[in-house]
N, C-alpha and C positions, 0 to 999 in steps of 0.2 A: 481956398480952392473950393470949386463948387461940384461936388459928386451924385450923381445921382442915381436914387435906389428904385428898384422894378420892384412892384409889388411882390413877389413870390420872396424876395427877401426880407420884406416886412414880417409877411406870415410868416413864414420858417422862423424870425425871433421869437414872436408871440407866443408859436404854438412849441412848447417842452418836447413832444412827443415827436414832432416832425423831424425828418432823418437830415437836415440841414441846419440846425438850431442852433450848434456849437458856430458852426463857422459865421451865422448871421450872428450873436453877439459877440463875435469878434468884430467883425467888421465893424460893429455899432461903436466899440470899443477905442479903434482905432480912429475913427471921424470923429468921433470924441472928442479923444488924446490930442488929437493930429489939429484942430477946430477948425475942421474944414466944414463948409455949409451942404449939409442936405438938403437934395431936392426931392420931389416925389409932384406929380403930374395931379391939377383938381382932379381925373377922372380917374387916377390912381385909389384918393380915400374910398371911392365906390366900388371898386373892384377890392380892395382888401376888407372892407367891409359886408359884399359878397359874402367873397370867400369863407372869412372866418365866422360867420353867422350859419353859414347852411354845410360846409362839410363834415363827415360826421366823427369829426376830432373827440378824444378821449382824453379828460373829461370834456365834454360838450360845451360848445360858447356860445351864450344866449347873445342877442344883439343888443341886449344895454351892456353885456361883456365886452363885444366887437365896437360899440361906441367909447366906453373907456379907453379900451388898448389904443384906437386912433386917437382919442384927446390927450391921451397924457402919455405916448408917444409918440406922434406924427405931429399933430397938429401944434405942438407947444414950444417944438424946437427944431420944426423942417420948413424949408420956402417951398412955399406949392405955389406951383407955376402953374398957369392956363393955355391953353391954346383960344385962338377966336375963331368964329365961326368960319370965317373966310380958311384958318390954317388948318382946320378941323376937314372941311371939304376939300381943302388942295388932298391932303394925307390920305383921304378913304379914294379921293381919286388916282390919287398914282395907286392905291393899292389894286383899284380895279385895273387899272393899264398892265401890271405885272401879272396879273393873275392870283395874286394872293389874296386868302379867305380865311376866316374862323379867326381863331388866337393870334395870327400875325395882324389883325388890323388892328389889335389891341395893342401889341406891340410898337407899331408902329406909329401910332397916334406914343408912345413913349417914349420912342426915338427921338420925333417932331419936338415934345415938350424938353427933353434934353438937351437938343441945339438949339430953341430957343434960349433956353436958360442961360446957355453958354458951361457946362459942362464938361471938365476935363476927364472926367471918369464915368463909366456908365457900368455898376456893377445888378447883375442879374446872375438867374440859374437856368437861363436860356441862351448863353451867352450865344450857338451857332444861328437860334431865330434871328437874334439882335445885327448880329453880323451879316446874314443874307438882306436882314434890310439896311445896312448901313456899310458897306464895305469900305468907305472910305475913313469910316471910325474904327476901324478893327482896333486900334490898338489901343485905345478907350475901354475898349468894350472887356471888361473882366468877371470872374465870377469870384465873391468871396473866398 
């Protein structure tokens, strides 16, 4: 079975400090155990590498830190899916037809690469963003 993780669940593993930590190694735990395939979107390693390079986490993660944590966990044992440009444009274009802005188009371009992949699970800590863009996956759609 092919699950697929939203960036904000990668980080919250990585980072000890973050107040979601426990339940993202669990989850990690359990797709494990369970050898179900992880997915994570090309445009995902940029956003978690973002992320954990410039917030100002305690201790601090230099970005040959945030290049480690994705090579030697994301990159070594997750299927990164892409979108193409064609599915890239359909996505920011429905986004404009809704009216949605900011963090949901990131989302959404996460959605996009989920149903491509073919994705029975879609685990995030956004789960009500995930759902307004996706209502027909609700029940997909979980948070760790």
């Amino acid at each position: 079975m092919k699950v697929y993780l939203d960036t904000n669940i990668v980080v919250a593993r990585a980072v000890k400090t973050h107040q979601h930590h426990v339940k993202a190694i669990d989850l990690f735990q359990q797709i494990q155990s369970r050898r179900w395939t992880p997915v994570i979107s090309a445009h995902g390693l940029s956003e978690i590498f973002a992320v954990l390079s410039r917030t100002p986490y305690q201790p601090r993660i230099s970005p040959a830190a945030a290049w480690q944590i994705l090579e030697e966990n994301i990159i070594s044992s997750f299927e990164i899916e892409t979108l193409t440009s064609a599915e890239n444009i359909r996505t920011i274009k429905e986004c404009a037809a809704q009216g949605w802005s900011g963090g949901l188009v990131y989302d959404a371009l996460h959605m996009a690469t989920a149903r491509k992949a073919g994705c029975s699970r879609i685990y995030t800590l956004d789960v009500s963003h995930f759902r307004k863009l996706a209502p027909d996956l609700h029940d997909r759609i979980l948070a760790p």
